[in-house]
Structures are given as C-alpha cells and as structure tokens.
N, CA and C atoms as a LAMMPS dump frame, in Angstrom:
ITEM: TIMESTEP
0
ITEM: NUMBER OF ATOMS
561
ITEM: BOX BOUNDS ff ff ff
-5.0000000000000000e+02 5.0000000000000000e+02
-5.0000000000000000e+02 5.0000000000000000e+02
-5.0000000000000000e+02 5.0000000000000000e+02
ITEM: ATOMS id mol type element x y z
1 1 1 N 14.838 -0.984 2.565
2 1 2 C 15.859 0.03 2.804
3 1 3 C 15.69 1.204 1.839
4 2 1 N 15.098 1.394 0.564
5 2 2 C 15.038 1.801 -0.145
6 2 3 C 13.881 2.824 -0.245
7 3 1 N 12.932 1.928 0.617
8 3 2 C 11.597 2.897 0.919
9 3 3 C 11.867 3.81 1.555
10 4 1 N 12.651 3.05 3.138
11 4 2 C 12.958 4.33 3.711
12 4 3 C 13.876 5.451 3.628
13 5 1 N 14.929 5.112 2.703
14 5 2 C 15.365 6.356 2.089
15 5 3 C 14.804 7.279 1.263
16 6 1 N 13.7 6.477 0.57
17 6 2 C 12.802 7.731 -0.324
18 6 3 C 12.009 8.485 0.44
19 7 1 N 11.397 7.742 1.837
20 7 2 C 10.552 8.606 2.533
21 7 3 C 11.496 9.729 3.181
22 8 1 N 12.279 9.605 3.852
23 8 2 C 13.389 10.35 4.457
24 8 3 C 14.154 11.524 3.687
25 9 1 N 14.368 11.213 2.776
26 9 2 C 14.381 12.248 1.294
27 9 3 C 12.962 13.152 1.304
28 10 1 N 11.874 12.693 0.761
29 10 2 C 10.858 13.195 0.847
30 10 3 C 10.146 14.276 1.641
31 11 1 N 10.84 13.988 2.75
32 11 2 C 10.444 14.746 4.156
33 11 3 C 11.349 15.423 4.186
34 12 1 N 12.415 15.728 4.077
35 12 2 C 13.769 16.489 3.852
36 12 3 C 13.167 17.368 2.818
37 13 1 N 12.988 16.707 1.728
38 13 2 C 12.558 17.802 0.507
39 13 3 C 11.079 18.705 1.035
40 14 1 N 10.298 18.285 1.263
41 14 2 C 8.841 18.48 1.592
42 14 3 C 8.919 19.544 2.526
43 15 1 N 10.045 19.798 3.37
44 15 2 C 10.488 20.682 4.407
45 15 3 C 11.578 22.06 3.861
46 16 1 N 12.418 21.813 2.516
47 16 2 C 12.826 22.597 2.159
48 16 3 C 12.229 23.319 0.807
49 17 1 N 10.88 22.502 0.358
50 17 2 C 10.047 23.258 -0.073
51 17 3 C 9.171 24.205 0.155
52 18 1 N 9.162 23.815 1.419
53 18 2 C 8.016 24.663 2.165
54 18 3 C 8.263 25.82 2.747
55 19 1 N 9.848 25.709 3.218
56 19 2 C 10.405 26.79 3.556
57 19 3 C 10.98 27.616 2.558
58 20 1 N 11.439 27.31 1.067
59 20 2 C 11.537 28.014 0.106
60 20 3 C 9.569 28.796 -0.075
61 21 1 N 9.122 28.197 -0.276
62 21 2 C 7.552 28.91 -0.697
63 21 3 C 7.095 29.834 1.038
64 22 1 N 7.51 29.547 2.215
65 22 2 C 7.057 30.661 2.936
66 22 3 C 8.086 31.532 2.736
67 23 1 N 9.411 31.622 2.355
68 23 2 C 10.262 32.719 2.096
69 23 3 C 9.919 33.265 1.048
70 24 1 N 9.114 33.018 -0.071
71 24 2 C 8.766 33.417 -1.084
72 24 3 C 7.133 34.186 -1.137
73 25 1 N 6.354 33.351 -0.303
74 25 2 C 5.292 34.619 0.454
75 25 3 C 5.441 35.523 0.746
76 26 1 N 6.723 35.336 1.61
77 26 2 C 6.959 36.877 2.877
78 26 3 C 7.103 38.212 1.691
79 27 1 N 8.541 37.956 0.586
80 27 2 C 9.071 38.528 -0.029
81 27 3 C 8.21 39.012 -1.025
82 28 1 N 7.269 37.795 -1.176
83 28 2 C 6.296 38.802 -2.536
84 28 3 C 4.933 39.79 -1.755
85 29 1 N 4.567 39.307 -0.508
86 29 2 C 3.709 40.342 0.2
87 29 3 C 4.207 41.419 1.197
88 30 1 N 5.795 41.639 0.441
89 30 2 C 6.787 42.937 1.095
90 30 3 C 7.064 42.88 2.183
91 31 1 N 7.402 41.699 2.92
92 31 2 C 7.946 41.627 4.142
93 31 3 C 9.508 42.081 4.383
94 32 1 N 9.933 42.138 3.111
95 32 2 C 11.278 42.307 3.421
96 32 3 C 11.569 43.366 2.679
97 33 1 N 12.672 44.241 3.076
98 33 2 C 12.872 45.528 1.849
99 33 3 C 13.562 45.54 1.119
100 34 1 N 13.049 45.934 -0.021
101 34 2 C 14.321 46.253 -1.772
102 34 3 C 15.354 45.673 -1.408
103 35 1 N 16.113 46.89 -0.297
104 35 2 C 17.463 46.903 -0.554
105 35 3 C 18.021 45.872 0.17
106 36 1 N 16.942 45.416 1.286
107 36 2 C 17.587 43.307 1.655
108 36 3 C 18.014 42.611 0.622
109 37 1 N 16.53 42.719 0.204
110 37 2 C 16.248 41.669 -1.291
111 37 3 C 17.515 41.826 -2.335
112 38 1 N 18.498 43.193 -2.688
113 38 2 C 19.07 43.817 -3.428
114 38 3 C 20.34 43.52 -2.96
115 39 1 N 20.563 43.297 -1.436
116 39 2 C 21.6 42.427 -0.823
117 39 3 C 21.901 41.524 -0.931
118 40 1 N 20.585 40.804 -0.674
119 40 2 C 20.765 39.214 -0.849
120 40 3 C 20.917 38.411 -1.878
121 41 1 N 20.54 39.231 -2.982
122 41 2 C 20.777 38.973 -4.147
123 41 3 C 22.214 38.946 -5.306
124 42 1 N 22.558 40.29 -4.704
125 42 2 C 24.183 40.006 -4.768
126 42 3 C 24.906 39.152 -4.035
127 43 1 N 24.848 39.355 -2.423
128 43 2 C 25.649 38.311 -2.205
129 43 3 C 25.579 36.744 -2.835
130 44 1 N 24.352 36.371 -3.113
131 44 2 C 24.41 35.055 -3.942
132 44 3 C 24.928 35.472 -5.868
133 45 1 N 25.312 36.317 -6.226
134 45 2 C 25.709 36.441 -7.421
135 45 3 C 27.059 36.716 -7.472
136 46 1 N 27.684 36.869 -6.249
137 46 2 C 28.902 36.994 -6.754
138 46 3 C 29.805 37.384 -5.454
139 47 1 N 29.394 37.937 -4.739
140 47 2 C 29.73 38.692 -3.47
141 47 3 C 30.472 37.273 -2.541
142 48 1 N 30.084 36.562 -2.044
143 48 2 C 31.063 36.232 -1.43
144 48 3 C 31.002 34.014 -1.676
145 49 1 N 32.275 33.799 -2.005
146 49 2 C 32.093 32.882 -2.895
147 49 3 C 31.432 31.109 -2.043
148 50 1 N 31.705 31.076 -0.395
149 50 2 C 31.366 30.673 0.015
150 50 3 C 30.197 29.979 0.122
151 51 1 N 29.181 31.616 0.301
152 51 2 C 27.906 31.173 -0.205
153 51 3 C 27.271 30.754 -1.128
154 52 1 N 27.997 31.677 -2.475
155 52 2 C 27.5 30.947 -3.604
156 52 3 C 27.665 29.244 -3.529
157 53 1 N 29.335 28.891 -3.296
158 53 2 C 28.802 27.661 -3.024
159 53 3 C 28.125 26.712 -3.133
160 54 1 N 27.307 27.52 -1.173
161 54 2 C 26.918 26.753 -0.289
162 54 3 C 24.87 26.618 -1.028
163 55 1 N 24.785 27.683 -1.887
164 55 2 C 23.822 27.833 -2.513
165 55 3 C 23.663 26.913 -3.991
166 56 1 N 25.037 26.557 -4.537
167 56 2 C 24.793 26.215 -6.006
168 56 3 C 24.219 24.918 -5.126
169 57 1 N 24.966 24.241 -4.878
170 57 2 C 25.519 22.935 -3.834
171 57 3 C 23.561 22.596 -3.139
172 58 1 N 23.429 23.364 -2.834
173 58 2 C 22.025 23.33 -2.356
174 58 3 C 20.303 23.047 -3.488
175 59 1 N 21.041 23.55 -4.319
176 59 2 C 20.602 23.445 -5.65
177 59 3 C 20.81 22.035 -6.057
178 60 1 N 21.52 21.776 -6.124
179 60 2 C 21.85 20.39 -6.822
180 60 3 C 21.171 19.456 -6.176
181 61 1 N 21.432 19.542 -5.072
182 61 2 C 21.025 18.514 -4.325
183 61 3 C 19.279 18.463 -4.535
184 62 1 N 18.895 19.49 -4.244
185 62 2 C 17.029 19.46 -4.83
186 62 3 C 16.642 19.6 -5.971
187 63 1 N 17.691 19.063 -6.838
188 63 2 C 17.122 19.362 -8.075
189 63 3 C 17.458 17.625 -8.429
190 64 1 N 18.353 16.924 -7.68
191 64 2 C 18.891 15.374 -7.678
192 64 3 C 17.454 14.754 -7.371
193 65 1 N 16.98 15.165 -5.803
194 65 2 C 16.135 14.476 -5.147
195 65 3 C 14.443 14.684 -6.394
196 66 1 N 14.529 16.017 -6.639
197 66 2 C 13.06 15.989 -7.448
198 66 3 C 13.504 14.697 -8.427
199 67 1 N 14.318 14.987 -9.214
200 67 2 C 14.613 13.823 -10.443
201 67 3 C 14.563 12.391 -9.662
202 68 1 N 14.93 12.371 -8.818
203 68 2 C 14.706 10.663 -7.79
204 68 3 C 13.354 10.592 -7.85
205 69 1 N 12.813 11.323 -7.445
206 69 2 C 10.946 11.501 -7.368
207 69 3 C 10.255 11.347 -8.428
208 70 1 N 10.486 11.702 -9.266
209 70 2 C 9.959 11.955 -10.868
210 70 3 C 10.15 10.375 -11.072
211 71 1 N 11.496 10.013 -11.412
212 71 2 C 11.4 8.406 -11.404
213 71 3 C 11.161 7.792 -11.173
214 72 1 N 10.803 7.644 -9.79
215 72 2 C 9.924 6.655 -8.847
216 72 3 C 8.614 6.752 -9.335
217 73 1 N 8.237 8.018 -9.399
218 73 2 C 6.494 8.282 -9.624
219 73 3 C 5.606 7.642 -10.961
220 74 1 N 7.046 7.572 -12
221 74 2 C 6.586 7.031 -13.524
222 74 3 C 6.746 5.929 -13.363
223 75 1 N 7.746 5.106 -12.838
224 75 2 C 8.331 3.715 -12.756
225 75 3 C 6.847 2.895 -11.963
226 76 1 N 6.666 3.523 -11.03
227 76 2 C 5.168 2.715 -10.4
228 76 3 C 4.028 3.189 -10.781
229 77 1 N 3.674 4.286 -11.195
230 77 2 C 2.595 4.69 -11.877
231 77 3 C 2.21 3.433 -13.206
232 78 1 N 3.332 3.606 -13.721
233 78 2 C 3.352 2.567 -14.99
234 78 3 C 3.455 0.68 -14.867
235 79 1 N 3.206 0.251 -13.632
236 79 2 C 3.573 -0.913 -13.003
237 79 3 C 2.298 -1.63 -12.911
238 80 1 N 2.429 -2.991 -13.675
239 80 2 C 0.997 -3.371 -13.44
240 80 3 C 0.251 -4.154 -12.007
241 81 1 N -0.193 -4.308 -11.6
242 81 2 C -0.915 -5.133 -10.243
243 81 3 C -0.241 -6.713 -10.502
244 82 1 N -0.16 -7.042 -9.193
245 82 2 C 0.637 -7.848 -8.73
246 82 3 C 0.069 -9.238 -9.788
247 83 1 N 0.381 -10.11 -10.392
248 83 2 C -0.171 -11.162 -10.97
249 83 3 C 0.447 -12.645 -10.643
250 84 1 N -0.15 -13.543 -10.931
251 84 2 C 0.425 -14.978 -11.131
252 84 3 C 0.382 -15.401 -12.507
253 85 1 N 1.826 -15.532 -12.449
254 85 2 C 1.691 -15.78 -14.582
255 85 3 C 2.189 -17.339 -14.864
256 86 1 N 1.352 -17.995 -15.477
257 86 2 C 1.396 -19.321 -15.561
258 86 3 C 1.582 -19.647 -17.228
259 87 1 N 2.178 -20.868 -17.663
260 87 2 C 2.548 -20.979 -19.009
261 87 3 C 1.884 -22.352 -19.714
262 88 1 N 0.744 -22.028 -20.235
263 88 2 C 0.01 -23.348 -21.03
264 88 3 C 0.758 -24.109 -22.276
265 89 1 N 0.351 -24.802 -22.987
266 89 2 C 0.479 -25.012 -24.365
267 89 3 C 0.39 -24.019 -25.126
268 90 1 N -0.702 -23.398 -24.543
269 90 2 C -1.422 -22.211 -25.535
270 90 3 C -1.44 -20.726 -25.754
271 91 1 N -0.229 -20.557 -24.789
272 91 2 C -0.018 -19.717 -24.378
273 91 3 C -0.191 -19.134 -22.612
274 92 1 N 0.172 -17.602 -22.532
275 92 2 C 0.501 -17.058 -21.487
276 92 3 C -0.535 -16.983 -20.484
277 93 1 N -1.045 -17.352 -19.178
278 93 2 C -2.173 -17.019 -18.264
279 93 3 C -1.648 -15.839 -17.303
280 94 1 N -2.206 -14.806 -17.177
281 94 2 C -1.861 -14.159 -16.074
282 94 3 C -3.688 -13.751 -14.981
283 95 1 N -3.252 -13.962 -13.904
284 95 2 C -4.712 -13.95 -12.702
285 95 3 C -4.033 -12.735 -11.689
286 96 1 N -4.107 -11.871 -11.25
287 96 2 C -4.285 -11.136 -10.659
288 96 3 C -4.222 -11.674 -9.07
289 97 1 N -3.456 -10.81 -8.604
290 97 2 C -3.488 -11.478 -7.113
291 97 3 C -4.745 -10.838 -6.211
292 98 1 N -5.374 -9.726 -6.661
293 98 2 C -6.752 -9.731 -6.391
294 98 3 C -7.906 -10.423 -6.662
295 99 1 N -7.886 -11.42 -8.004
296 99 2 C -8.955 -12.219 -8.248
297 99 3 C -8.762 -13.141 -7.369
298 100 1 N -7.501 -13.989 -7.151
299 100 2 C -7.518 -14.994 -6.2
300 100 3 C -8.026 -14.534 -4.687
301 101 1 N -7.289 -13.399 -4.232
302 101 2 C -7.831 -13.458 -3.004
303 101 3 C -10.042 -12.971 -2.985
304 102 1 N -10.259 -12.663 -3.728
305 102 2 C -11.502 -13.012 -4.365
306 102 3 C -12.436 -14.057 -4.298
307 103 1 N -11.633 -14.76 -4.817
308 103 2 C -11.757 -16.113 -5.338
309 103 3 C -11.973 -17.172 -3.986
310 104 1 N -10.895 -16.577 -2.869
311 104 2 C -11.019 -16.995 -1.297
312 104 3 C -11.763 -16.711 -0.482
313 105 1 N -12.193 -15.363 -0.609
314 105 2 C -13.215 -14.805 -0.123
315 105 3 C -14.714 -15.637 -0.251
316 106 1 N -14.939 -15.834 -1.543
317 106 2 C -15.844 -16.117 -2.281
318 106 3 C -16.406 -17.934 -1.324
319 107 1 N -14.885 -18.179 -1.569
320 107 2 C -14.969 -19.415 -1.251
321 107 3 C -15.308 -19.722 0.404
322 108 1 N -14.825 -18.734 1.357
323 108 2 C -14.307 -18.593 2.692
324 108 3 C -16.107 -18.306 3.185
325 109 1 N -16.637 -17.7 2.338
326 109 2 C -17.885 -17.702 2.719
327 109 3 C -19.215 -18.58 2.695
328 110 1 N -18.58 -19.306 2.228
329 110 2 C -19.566 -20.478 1.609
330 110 3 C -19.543 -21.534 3.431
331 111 1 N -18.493 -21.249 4.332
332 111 2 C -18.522 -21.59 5.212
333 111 3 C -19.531 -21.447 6.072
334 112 1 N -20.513 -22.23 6.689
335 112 2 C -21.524 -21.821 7.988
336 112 3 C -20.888 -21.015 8.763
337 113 1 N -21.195 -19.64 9.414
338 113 2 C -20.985 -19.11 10.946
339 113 3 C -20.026 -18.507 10.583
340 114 1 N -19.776 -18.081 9.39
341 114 2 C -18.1 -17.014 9.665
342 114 3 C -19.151 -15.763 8.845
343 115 1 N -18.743 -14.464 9.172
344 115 2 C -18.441 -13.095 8.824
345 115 3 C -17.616 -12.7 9.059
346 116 1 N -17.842 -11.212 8.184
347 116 2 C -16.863 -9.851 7.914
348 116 3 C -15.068 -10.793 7.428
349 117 1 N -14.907 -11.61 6.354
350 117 2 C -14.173 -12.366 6.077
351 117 3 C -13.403 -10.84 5.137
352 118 1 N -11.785 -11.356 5.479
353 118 2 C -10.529 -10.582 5.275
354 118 3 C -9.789 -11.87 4.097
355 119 1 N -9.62 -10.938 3.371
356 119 2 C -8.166 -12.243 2.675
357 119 3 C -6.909 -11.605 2.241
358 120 1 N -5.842 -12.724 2.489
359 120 2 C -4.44 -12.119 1.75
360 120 3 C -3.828 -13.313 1.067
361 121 1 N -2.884 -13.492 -0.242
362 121 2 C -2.016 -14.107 -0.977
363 121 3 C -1.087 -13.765 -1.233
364 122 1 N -0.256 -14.222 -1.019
365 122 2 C 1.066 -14.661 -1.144
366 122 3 C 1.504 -15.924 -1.974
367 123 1 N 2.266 -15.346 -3.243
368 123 2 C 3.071 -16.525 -4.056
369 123 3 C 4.356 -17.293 -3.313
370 124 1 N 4.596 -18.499 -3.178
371 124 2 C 5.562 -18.687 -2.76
372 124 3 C 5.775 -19.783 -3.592
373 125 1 N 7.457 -19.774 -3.302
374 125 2 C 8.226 -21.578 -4.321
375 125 3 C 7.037 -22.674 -4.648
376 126 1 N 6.458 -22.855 -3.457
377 126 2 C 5.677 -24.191 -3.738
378 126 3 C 4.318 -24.21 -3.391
379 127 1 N 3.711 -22.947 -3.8
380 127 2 C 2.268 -22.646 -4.4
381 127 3 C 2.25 -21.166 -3.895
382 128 1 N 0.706 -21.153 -3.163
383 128 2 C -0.117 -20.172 -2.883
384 128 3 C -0.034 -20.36 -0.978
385 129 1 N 0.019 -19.201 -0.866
386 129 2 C -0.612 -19.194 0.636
387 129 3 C -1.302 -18.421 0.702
388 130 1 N -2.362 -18.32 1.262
389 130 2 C -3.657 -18.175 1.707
390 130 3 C -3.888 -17.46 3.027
391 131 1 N -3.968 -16.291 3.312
392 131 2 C -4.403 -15.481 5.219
393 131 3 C -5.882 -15.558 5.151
394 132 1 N -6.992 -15.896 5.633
395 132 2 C -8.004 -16.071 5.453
396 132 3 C -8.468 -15.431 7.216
397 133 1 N -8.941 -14.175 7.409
398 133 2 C -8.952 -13.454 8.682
399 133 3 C -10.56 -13.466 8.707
400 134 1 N -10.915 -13.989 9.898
401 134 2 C -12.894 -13.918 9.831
402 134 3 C -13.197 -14.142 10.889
403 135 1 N -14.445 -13.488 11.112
404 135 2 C -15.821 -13.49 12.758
405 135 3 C -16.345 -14.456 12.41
406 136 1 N -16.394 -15.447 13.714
407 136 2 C -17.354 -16.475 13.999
408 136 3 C -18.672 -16.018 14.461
409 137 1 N -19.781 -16.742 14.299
410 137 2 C -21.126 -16.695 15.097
411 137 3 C -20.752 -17.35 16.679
412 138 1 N -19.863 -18.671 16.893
413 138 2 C -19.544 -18.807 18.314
414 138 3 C -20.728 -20.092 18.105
415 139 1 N -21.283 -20.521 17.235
416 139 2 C -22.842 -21.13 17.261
417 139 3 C -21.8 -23.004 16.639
418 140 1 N -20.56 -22.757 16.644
419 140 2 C -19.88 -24.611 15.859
420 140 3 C -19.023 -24.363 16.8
421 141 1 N -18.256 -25.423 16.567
422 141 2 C -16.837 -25.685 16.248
423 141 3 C -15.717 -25.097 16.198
424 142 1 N -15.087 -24.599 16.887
425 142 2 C -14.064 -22.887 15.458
426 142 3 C -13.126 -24.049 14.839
427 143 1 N -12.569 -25.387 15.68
428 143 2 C -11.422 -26.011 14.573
429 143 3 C -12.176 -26.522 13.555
430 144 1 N -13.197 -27.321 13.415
431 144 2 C -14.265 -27.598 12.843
432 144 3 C -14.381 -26.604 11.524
433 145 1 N -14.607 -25.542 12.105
434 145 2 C -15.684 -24.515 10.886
435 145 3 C -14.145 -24.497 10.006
436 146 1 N -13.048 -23.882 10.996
437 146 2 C -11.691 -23.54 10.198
438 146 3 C -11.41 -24.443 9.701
439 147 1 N -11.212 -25.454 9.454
440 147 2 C -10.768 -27.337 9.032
441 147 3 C -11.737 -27.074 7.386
442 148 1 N -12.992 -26.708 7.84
443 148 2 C -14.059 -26.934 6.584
444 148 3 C -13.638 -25.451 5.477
445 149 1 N -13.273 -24.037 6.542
446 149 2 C -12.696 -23.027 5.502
447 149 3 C -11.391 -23.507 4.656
448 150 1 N -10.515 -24.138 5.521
449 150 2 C -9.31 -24.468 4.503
450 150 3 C -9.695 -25.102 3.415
451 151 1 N -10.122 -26.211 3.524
452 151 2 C -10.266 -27.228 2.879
453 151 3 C -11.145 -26.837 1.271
454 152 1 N -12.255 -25.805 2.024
455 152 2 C -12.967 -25.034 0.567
456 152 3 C -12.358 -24.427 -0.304
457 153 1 N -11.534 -23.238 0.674
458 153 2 C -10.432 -22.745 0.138
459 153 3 C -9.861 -22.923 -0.961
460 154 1 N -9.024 -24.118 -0.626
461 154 2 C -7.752 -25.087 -1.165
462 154 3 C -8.352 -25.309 -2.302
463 155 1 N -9.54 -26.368 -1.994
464 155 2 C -9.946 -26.625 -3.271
465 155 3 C -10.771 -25.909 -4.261
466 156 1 N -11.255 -24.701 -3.846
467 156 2 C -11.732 -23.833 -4.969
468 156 3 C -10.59 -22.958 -5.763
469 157 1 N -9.724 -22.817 -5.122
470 157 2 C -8.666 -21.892 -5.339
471 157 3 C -7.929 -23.024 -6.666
472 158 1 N -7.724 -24.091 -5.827
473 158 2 C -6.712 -25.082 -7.328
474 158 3 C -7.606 -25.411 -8.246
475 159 1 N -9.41 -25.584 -8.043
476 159 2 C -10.026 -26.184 -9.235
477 159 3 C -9.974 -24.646 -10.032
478 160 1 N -10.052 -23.359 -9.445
479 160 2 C -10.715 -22.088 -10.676
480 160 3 C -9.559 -21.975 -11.412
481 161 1 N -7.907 -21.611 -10.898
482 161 2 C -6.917 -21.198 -11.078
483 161 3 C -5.638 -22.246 -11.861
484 162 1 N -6.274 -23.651 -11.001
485 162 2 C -4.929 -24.086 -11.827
486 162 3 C -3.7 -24.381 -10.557
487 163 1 N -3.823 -23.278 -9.779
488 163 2 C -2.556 -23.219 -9.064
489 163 3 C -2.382 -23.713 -7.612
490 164 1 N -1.288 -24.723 -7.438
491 164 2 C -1.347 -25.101 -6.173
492 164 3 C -1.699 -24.408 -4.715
493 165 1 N -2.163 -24.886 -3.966
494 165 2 C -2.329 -24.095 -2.409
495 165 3 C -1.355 -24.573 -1.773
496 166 1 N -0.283 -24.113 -1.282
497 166 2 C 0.731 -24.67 -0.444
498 166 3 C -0.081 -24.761 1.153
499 167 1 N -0.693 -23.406 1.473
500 167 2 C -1.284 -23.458 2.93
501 167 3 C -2.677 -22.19 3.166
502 168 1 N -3.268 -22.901 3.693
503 168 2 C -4.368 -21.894 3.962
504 168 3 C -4.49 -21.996 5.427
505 169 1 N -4.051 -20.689 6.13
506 169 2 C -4.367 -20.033 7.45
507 169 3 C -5.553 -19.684 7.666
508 170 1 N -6.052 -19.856 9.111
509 170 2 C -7.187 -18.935 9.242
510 170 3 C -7.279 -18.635 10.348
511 171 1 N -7.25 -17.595 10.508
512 171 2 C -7.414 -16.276 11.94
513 171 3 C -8.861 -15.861 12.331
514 172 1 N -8.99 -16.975 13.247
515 172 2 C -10.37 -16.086 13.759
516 172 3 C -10.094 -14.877 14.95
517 173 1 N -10.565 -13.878 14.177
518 173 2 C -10.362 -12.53 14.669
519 173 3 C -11.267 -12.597 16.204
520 174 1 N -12.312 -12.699 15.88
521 174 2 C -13.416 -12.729 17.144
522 174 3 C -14.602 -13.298 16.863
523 175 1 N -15.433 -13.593 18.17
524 175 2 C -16.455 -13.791 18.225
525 175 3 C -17.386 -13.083 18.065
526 176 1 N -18.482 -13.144 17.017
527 176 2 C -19.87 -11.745 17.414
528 176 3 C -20.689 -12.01 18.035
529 177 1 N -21.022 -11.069 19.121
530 177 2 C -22.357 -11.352 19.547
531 177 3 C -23.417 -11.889 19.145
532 178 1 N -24.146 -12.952 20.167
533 178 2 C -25.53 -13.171 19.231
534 178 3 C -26.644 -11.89 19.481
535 179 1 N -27.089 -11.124 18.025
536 179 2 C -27.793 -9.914 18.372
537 179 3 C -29.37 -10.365 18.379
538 180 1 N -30.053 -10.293 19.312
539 180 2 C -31.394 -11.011 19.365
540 180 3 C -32.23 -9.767 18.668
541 181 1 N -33.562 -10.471 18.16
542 181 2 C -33.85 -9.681 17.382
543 181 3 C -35.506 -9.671 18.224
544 182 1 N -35.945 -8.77 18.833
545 182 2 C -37.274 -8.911 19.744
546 182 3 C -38.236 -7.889 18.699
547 183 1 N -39.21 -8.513 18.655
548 183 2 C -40.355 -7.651 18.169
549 183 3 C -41.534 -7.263 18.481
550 184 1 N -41.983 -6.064 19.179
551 184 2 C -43.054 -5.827 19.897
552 184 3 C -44.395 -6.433 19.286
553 185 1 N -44.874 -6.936 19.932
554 185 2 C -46.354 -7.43 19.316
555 185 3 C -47.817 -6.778 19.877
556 186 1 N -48.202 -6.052 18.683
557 186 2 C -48.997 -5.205 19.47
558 186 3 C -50.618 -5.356 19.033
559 187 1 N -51.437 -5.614 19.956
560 187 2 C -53.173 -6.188 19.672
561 187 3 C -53.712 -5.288 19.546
C-alpha cells in the first residue's frame, strides 16, 4: 500500500515538475511579456489573497512530497541486501539471500538434462524455500530429473549453509529442442 502511494505521489510530482520547468522555458526564452510576468507576479504577492493561498498551499504540498522522497531515497540507499542471520556459539552468521540462491543454482545444475536454470528464496518460519525454474533436454524423466533436482538442492543448500530447506519447487519452464549438429564432410 505504501509503494503505491509513493509511486502515485511520484507521478503527481514528476508531472508538476515538469510543468513548472516548461513554464519556466517559455518565460526565460520570452514567451511571455514583462508586463504578464509583472502581473503575475503581483497577483501572487499580494493582489488577491485567494491565490496566494491557493499558491502557498501548493508549495507545501511539493515541498512535503520532495522531503517524502529524500527519505525514502536515503532510508534504501543505505539498506543492506536481503540476508539470513543465524546465531552460533561464536558468534553472528549472516549469508546473503543471493549466495543461497547461488548456491541452488550451483547445485540445480549438477542435474543431467536441465538448462538456462532460474532461482528464487524465500525465508520462511520453518526454513528455506527454494523456486528452482529450468529447460529440460526432453532426453529423462522430468519427475525423475525434478525428484533428483530437489533432493541436490535440499541437500547442498543444508550441508553449505547450515539452514533448513522447508521445500524445493521446480518449474520446468520448457522443453528445448534437440539442435542437431550436421557437418559437411568434404573429400
């Protein structure tokens, strides 16, 4: 809910920036004359109080939303990558939720007949879950080959890390063609 209020803000702002900076083109490459400019300028200084206002009021509000922006931008700028932090005798472990899915990859390939292998992790209450997305050759098994990816998975993932596998999925995306490979033979 939160995202989409910042994006929605964003685009709101992004739109009344843009239209402040083409009003500010026009005016500095003399689209408009002195004594507009000399109009418009009073009426926002004093001339009629409405507008001022409707102008301070307008102000605030984009000067609220930049400061919303600014905060967001330092708050995650400064945020470290997602981790799994585990507590030894010996102190603190933290692994990266990119090494593990790594670590699956690594493992996911060690499988006969799979390519172009995808991975995702997810921490949950009672371990790790595992998205393990990959092309078959079409040349086994697919419950077979998938039965032998989990299972590598699982267990490479708890012997490197330490950390339980609650479940390892695997999505076979598609089949690849077998690409024959012919070679002219020439006497």
């Amino acid at each position: 809910m939160i995202r989409m209020l910042d994006r929605l803000l964003l685009f709101l702002y992004s739109i009344a920036i843009g239209a402040a900076s083409v009003i500010a083109i026009v005016a500095a490459s003399g689209g408009f004359s002195a004594s507009f400019l000399h109009d418009f300028v009073t009426e926002f200084s004093g001339g009629n109080r409405s507008i001022q206002g409707a102008v301070i009021g307008a102000a605030i509000v984009i000067l609220l939303v930049s400061l919303r922006f600014f905060i967001v931008s330092v708050r995650r700028g400064g945020a470290s990558t997602p981790s799994i932090n585990q507590r030894t005798e010996h102190g603190d472990i933290r692994i990266s939720v990119e090494t593990v899915e790594n670590l699956a990859l690594k493992a996911a390939s060690r499988t006969r007949g799979v390519k172009d292998l995808k991975a995702r992790v997810r921490v949950t209450e009672s371990g790790l879950t595992i998205l393990i997305r990959a092309f078959v050759d079409g040349e086994g098994s697919i419950p077979a080959l998938s039965e032998e990816m989990q299972r590598t998975v699982s267990l490479q993932i708890e012997e490197a890390t330490g950390i339980p596998v609650a479940e390892v999925s695997v999505f076979i995306a598609n089949v690849l063609g077998a690409q024959a490979t012919f070679k002219s033979r020439v006497e």
